[in-house]
N, C-alpha and C positions, 0 to 999 in steps of 0.2 A: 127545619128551615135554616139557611143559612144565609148572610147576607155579606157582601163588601162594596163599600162605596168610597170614591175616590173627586173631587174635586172637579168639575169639569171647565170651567171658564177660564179659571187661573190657569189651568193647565195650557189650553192653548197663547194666552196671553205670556205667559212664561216663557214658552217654547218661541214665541214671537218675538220677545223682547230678547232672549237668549241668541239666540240668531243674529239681529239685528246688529248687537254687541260683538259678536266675534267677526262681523263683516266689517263693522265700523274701525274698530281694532285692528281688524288685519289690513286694511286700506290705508289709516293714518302710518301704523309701521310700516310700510312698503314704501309709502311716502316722503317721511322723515331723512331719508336719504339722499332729495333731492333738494336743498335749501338753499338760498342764495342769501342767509342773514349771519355765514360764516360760523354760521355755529355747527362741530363736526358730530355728525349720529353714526355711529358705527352699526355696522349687522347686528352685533349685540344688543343695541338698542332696539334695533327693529322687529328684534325676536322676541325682545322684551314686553313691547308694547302687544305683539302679537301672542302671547302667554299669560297678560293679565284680561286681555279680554276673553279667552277661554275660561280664566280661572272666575272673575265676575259672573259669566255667562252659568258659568255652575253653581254659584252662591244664589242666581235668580231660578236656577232649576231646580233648589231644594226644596221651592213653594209646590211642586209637585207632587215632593213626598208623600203628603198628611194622605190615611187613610184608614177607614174603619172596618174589620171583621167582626162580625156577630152569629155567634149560635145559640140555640137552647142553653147551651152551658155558659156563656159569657162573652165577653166581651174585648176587643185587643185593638186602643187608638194607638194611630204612630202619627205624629203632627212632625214638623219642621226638621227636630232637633232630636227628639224623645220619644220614645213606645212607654203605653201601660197597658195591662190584662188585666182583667176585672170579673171574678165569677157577678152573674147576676144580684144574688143575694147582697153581694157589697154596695151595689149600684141604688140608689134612695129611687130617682128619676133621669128620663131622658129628658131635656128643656130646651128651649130656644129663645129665649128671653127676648123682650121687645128691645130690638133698636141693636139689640148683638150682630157680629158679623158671622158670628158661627155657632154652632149649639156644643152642648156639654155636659156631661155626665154630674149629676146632684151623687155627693159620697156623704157619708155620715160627718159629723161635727161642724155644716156648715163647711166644707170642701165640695172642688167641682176640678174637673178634667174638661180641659176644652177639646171638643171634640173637631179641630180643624178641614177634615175631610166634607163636612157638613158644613159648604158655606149660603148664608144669604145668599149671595150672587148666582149662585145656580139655580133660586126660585122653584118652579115645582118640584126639580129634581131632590131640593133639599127636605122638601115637604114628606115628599114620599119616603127620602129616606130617615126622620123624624120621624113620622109614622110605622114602619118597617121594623127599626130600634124599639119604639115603644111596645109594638106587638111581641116581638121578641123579650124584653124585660114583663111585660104583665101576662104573657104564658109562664113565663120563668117561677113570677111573684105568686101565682096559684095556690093559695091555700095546698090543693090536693097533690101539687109539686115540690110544697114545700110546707112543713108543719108550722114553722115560726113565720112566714112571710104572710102578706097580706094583712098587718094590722095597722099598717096608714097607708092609706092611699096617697100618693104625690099629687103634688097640681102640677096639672098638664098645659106647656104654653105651645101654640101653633103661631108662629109668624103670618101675621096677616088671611089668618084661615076665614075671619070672618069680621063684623064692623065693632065687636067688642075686644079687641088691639090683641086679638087671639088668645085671649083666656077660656078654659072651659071649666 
């Protein structure tokens, strides 16, 4: 089984706000040209103003990015900025802690990987993919998959799965 989930709400809200910005931008600069408070805007100004709201509009597009691959074999988040890979075995749990905005991978020493792809805001779609992840790591974790795996079991949190603040 293989799985990839990718963000869905920000996504359009991104593309929304990203828009909005380079229409905004490209209207103020086209405008800037016509002023009557004597102050002089040249074309270069106006390409200017029309160049940073492209470049803004793509700094709100890289909320886009975050996304999670998962196989039998492991695991590959790419959030905002950064990628990590992760065979299972490295992986302690998948969690979603109450009141987080995204879930994240538990690593050994008390370390964790936010898994940004998996946000709150997409509500069941996040659920599902929480669960999805975690089937994926507790095939992985199998005794008979694995000789050394399976001698703690993680605690599993589900966001709102149920009226105990989604502990199981």
């Amino acid at each position: 089984m293989s799985l990839e989930v990718r963000p869905r709400k920000v996504k359009r809200v991104a593309w929304a706000a990203a828009i909005l910005l380079v229409v905004l931008f490209t209207v103020v600069g086209l405008l800037l040209g016509r002023s009557d408070t004597g102050v002089i805007f040249r074309v270069s100004d106006q390409v200017a103003m029309i160049v940073l709201g492209v470049l803004m509009a793509g700094g709100i597009l890289l909320l886009t990015r975050p996304r999670v691959r998962a196989s039998s074999e492991g695991v590959e988040v790419r959030n905002v900025l950064t990628s990590h890979s992760f065979k299972w075995t490295d992986v302690l749990a998948v969690s979603f802690p109450d009141g987080a905005s995204w879930a994240r991978l538990e690593l050994p020493d008390d370390e964790y990987v936010s898994v940004m792809a998996v946000q709150a805001a997409d509500r069941e779609h996040a659920v599902a993919a929480v669960r999805a992840l975690r089937s994926l790591h507790r095939a992985a974790s199998r005794p008979d998959a694995e000789d050394d795996a399976g001698e703690e079991q993680a605690h599993e949190v589900v966001p709102g799965a149920d009226g105990d603040g989604g502990h199981r």
